[in-house]
C-alpha positions, -999 to 999 in steps of 0.1 A, spaced: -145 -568 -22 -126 -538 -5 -88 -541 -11 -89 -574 -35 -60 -570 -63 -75 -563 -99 -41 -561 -114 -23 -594 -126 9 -608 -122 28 -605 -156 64 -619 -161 78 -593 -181 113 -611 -190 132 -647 -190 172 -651 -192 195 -677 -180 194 -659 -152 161 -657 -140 129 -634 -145 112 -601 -142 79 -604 -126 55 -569 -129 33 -565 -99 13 -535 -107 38 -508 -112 67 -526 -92 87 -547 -113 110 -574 -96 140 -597 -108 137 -633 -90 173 -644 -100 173 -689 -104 201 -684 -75 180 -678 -53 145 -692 -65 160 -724 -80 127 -743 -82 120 -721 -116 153 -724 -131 140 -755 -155 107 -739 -155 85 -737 -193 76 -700 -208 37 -717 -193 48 -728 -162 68 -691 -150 38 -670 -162 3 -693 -151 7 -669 -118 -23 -666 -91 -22 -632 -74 -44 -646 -45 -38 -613 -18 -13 -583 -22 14 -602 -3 13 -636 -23 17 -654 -51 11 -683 -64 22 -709 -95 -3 -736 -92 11 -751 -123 47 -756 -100 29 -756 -69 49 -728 -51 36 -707 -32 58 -670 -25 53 -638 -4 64 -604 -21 83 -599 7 106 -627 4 112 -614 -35 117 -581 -24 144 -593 1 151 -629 2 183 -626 27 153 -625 51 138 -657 45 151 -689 49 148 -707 16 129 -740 21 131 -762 -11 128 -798 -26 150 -787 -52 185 -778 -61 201 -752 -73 208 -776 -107 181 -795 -108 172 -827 -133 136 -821 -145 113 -840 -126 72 -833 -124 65 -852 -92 87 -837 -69 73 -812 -43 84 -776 -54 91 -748 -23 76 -725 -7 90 -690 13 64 -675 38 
């Protein structure tokens, strides 16, 4: 199919502070301040990423769903989340989404 992504999503780094995501040749840093619904996130659950269409993503393992465009610049979006910045581990709660 014309245009459909043949590259993967690869998280190239993990710190206390977040991660590096690679997409393609761009690499980007999505700090736990301000995606907080990966902060307690496994090594697994950060890098089983879906690369559905070139302006989203997708954990299906955390259920949240992200546009590039809100990691690129996330002062643009509003951050909707279930979560807390701190949270307590806990598998049934809904995660986030930014569209």
């Amino acid at each position: 199919m014309p245009g459909t992504n043949i590259s993967a999503a690869e998280v190239t780094h993990v710190s206390i502070h977040g991660f590096w995501l690679l997409l393609g040749d761009e690499e980007l840093l999505l700090p736990f301040s301000e995606f907080p619904w990966f902060r307690q996130a496994t090594i697994e659950l950060l890098t089983t990423i879906e690369w559905p269409r070139p302006d989203h993503l997708y954990w299906p393992l955390l259920d949240v769903d992200l546009s590039i465009a809100s990691i690129r610049n996330p002062e643009n979006f509003p951050l909707v989340s279930a979560v807390s910045a701190n949270p307590a581990p806990h598998p049934a709660t809904p995660q986030a989404a930014r569209c």
